[in-house]
TORPABA-515618 format. One record per residue (C-alpha): residue number from 1; residue in three letters; x, y, z. Coordinates in steps of 0.1 Angstrom, whole numbers, plus 2048, in hexadecimal, padded with zeros to 3 digits. Example, Ala and Ser with C-alpha at 12.3 -4.5 7.8 and 13.67 -1.06 7.14 Angstrom:
BEGIN
{1, 'ala', {87B, 7D3, 84E}},
{2, 'ser', {889, 7F5, 847}},
***
This chain:
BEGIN
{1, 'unk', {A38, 4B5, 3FD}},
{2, 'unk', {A46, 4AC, 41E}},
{3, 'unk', {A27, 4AD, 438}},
{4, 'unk', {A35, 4A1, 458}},
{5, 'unk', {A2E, 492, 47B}},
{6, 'unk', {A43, 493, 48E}},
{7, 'unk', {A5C, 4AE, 47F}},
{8, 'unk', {A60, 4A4, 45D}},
{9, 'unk', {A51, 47F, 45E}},
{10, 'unk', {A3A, 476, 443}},
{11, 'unk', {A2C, 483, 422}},
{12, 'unk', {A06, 485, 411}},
{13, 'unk', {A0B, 472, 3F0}},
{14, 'unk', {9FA, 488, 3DC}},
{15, 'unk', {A18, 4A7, 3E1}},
{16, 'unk', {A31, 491, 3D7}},
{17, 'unk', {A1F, 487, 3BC}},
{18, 'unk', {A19, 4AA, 3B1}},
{19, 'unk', {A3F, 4AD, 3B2}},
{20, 'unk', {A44, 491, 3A1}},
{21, 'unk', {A2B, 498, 387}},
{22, 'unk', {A3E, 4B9, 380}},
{23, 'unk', {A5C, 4A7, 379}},
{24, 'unk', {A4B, 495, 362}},
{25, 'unk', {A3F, 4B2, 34D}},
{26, 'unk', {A62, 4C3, 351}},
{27, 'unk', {A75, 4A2, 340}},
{28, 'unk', {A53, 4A5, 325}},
{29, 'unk', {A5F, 4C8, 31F}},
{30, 'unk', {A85, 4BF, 317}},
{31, 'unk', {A7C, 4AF, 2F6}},
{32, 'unk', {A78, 4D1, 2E6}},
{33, 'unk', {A96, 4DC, 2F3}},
{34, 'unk', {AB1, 4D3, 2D5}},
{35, 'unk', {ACD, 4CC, 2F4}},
{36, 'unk', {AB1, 4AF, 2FD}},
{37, 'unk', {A9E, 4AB, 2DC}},
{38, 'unk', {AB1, 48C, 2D6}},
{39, 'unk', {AB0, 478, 2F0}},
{40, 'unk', {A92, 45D, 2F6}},
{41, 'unk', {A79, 468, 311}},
{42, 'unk', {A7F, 449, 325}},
{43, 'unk', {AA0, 45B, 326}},
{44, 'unk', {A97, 481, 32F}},
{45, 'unk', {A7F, 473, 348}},
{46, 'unk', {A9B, 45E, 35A}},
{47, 'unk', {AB3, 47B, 355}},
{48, 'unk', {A9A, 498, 363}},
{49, 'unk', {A8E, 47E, 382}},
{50, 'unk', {AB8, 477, 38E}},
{51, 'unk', {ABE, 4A1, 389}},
{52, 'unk', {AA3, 4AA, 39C}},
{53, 'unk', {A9F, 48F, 3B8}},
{54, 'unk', {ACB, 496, 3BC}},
{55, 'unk', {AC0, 4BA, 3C1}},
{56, 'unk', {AA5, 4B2, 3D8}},
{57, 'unk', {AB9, 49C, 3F1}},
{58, 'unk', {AD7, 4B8, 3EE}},
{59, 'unk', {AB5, 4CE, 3F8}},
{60, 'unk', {AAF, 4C0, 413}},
{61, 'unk', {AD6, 4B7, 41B}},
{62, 'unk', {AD9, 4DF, 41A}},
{63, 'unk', {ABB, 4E0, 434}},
{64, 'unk', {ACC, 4CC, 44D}},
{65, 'unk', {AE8, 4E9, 44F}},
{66, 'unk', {ACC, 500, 453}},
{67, 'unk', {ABB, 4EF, 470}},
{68, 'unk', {ADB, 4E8, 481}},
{69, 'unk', {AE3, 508, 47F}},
{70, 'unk', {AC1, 51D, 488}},
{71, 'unk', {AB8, 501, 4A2}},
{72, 'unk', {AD2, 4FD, 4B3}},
{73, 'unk', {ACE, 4D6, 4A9}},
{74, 'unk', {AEB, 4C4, 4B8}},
{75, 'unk', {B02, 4AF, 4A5}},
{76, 'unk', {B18, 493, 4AC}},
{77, 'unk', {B2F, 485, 493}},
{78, 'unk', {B35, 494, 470}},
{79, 'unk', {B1B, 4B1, 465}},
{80, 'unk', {B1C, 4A3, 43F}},
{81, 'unk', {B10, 480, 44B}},
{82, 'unk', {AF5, 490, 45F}},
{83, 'unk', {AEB, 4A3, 444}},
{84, 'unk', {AEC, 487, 430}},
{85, 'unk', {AD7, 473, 44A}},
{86, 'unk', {ABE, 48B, 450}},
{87, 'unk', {AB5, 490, 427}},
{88, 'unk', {AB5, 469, 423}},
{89, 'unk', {AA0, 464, 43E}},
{90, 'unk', {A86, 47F, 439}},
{91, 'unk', {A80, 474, 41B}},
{92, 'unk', {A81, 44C, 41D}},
{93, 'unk', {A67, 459, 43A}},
{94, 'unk', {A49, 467, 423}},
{95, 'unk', {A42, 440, 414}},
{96, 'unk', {A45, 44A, 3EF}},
{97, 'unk', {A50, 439, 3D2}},
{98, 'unk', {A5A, 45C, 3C9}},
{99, 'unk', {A6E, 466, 3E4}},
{100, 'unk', {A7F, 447, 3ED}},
{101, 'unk', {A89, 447, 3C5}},
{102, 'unk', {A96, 46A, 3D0}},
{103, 'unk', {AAF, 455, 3EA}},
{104, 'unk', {ABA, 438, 3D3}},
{105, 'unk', {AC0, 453, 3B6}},
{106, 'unk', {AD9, 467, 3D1}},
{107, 'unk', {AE9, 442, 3D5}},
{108, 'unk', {AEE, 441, 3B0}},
{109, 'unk', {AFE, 463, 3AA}},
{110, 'unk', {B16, 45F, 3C4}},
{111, 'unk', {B1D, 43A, 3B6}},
{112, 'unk', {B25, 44F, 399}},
{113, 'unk', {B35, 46A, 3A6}},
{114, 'unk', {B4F, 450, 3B2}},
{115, 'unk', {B56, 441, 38F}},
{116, 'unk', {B5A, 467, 385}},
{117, 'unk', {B71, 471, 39D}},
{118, 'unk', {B86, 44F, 398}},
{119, 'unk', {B86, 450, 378}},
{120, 'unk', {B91, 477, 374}},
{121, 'unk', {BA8, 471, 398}},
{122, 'unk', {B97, 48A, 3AC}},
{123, 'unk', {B8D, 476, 3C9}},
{124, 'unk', {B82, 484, 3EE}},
{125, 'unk', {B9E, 486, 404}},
{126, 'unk', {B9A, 470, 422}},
{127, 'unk', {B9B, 48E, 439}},
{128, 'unk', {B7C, 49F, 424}},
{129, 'unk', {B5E, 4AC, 43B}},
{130, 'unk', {B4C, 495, 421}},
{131, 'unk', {B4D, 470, 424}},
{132, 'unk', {B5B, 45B, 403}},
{133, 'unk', {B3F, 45A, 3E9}},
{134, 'unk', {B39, 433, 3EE}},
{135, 'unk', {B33, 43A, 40F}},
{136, 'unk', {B18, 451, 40A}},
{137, 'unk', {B09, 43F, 3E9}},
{138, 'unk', {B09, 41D, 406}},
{139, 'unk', {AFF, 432, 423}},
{140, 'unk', {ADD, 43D, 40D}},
{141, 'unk', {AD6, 41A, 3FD}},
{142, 'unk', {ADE, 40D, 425}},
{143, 'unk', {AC2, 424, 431}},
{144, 'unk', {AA6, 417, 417}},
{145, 'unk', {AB2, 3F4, 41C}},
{146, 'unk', {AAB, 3FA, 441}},
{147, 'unk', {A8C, 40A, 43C}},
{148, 'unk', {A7E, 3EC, 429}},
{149, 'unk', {A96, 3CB, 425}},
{150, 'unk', {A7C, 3B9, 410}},
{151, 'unk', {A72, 3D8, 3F8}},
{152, 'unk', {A94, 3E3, 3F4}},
{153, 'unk', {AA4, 3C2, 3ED}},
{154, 'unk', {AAD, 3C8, 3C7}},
{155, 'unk', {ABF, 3E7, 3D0}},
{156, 'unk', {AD3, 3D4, 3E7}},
{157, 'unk', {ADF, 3BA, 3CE}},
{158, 'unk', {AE6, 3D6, 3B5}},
{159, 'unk', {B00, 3E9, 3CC}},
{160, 'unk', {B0D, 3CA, 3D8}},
{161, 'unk', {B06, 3D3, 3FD}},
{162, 'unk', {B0E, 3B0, 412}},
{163, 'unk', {AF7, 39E, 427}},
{164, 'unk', {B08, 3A6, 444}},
{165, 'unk', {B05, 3CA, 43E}},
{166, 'unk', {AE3, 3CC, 434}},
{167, 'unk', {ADA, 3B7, 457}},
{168, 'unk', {AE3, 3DA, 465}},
{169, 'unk', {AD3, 3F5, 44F}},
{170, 'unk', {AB3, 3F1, 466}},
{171, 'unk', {AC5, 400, 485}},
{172, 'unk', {AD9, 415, 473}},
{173, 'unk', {AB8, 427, 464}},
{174, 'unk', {AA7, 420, 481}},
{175, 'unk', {ABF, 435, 490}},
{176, 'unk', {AC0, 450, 478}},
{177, 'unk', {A9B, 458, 475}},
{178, 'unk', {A95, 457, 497}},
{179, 'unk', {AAF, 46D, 4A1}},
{180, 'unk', {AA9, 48C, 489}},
{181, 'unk', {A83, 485, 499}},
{182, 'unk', {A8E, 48A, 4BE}},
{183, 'unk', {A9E, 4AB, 4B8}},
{184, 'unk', {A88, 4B8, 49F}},
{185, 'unk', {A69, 4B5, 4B5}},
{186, 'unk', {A6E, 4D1, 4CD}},
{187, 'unk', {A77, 4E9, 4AE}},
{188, 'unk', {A54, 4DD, 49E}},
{189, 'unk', {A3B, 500, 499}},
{190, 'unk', {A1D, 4FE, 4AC}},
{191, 'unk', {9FA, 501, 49B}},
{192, 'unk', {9F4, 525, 4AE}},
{193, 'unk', {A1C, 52A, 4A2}},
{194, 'unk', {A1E, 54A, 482}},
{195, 'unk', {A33, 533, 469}},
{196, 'unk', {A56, 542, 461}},
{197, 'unk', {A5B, 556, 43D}},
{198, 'unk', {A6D, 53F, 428}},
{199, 'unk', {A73, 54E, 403}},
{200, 'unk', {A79, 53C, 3E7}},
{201, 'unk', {A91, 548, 3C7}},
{202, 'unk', {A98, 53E, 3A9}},
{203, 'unk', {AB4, 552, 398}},
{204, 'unk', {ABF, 558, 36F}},
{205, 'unk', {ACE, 53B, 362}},
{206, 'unk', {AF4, 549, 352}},
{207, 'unk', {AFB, 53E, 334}},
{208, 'unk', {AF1, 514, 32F}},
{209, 'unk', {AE1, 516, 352}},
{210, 'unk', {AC2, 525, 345}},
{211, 'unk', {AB3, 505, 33B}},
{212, 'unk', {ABB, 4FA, 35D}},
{213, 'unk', {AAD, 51A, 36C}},
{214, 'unk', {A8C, 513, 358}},
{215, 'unk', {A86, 4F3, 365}},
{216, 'unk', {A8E, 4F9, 388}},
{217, 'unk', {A6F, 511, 384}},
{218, 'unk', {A59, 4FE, 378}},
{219, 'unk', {A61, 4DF, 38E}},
{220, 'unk', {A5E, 4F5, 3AB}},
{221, 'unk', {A79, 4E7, 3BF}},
{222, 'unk', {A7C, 4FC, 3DA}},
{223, 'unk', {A58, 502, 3E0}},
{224, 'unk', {A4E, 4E4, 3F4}},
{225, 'unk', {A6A, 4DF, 406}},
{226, 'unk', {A69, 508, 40E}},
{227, 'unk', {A43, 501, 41C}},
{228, 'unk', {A4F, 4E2, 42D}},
{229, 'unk', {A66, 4F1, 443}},
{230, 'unk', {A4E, 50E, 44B}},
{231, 'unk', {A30, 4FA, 44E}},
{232, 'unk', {A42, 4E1, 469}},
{233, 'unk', {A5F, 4F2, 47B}},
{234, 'unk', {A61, 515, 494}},
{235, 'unk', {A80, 527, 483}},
{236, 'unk', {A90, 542, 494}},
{237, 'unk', {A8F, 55B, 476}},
{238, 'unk', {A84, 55C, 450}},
{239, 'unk', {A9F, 551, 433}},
{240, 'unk', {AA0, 548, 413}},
{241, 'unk', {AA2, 529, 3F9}},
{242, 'unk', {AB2, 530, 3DA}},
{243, 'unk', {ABC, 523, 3BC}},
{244, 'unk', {AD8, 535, 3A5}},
{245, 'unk', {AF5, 539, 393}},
{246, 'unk', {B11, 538, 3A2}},
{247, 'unk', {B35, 535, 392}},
{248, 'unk', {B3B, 512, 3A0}},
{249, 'unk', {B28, 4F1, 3A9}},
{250, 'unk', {B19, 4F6, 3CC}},
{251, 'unk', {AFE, 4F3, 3E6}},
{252, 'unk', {B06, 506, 408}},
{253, 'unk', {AEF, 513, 426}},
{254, 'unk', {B01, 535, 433}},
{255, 'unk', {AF4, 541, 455}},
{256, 'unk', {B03, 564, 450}},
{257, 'unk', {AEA, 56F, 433}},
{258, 'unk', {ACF, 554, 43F}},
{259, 'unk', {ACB, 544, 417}},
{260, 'unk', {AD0, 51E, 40C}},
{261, 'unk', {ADA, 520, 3EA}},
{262, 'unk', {ADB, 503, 3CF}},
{263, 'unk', {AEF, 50C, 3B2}},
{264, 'unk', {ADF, 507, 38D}},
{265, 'unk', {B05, 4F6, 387}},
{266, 'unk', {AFF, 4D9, 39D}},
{267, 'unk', {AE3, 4D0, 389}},
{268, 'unk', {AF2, 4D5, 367}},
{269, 'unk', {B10, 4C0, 379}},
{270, 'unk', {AF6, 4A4, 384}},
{271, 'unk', {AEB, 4A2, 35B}},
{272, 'unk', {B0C, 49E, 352}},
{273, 'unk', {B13, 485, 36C}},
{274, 'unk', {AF4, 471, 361}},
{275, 'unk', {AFB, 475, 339}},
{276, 'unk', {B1F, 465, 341}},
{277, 'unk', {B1D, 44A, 360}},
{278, 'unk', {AF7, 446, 360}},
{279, 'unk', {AFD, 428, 350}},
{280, 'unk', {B11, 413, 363}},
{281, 'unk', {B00, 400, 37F}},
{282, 'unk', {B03, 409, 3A3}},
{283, 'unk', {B1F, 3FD, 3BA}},
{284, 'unk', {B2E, 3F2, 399}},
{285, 'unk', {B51, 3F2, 3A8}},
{286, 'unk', {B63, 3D1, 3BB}},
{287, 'unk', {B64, 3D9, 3E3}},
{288, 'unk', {B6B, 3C5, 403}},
{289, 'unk', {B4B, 3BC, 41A}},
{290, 'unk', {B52, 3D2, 439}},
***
């Protein structure tokens, strides 16, 4: 999905579309599901594209850790907002209406995560790793607004983000993209270069994850972001992408057993997110202009 030059730059259309196309079939599929069988298609399509484009980004966010890690990549400032950076940007990077959907959908849920955690007074500390969901949710819609002023403009009036700070999305994306470039490049495999053994599993589904499960399968998440990364990057040694269940909602990269893991719970939490905040539109809340 992700061909790239240089290091993990720009995309053929036709592999995201082949993604995209699967997601198409998989929100198709839910209507014979009696969990889905109600809903309008209009609705299981919108549902199925936030789930899996939310799962994506975290994907890629996951990927990041990996690099950093295995390359030796340096980082300055907060590892979650380079993560962060790096997904946004590799993705706003292939030109898609797909992929930068991907972006804007990642703004949404943590626009919604916000109301969530407000509403049920779970809020991220100010000394989290993590930045404060609005700053992420304006931090992704900052990076397409940079990308592309003109194109992006209505996404911009529907979080609210001031003039003032969209004058200075450009340089901030500018920033972004060209950075992860720079110290990507000398990690990118050669043509003459054996590509590194990246496997890709998809685990059971426990209990109500098993819808999940089957739709992660037949999406094929993990496959072309699994080629991607062997296609385009020299890795040190082989590891694994995997998706499973796993007792909690999570997505981690551990460098001890070598295996990025996206749990089926984040998705199923990503639904529920969507079925209960989807809603409400983004950047909803009242803030001061910074």
């Amino acid at each position: 999905m992700l061909t790239t030059q240089p290091g993990f730059a720009q995309s053929t259309a036709p592999d995201a579309e082949i993604l995209k196309a699967r997601i198409d079939a998989a929100a198709l599929a839910l209507g014979s599901n009696p969990r889905f069988k109600g809903l309008s298609s209009k609705y299981r399509q919108e549902l199925a594209e936030f789930v899996s484009g939310n799962m994506l980004l975290v994907l890629l966010h996951e990927l990041a850790y990996a690099a950093v890690s295995e390359l030796g990549i340096p980082v300055l400032g907060k590892d979650e907002d380079a993560a962060d950076s790096f997904a946004a940007t590799r993705l706003i990077k292939l030109g898609s209406e797909f992929s930068e959907q991907v972006v804007a959908d990642s703004a949404r849920g943590w626009f919604m995560t916000d109301r969530r955690d407000k509403k049920e007074g779970d809020t991220v500390p100010n000394y989290d790793a993590h930045g404060l969901d609005q700053q992420r949710a304006y931090q992704f819609v900052c990076f397409l607004v940079g990308s592309n002023r003109g194109k992006f403009k209505n996404l911009a009036r529907e979080t609210k983000l001031p003039d003032e700070r969209q004058d200075s999305c450009a340089v901030d994306y500018s920033k972004a993209a060209n950075s992860w470039d720079l110290v990507l490049k000398p990690h990118r495999r050669a043509p003459d270069q054996p590509k590194t053994k990246i496997d890709v599993v998809y685990g059971d589904g426990k209990d109500k994850l098993e819808t999940v499960a089957q739709i992660a399968r037949a999406i094929k998440l993990l496959e072309p972001v699994a080629q991607l990364a062997a296609d385009e990057l020299a890795w040190p040694a082989p590891f694994v992408l995997e998706m499973q269940s796993c007792g909690m909602i999570n997505a981690a990269w551990v460098a001890s057993t070598r295996k990025l893991t996206l749990c089926y719970e984040l998705a199923a939490d990503f639904a529920e997110l969507y079925r209960v905040y989807g809603t409400a539109p983004m950047g909803s809340r009242k803030r001061k202009s910074r």
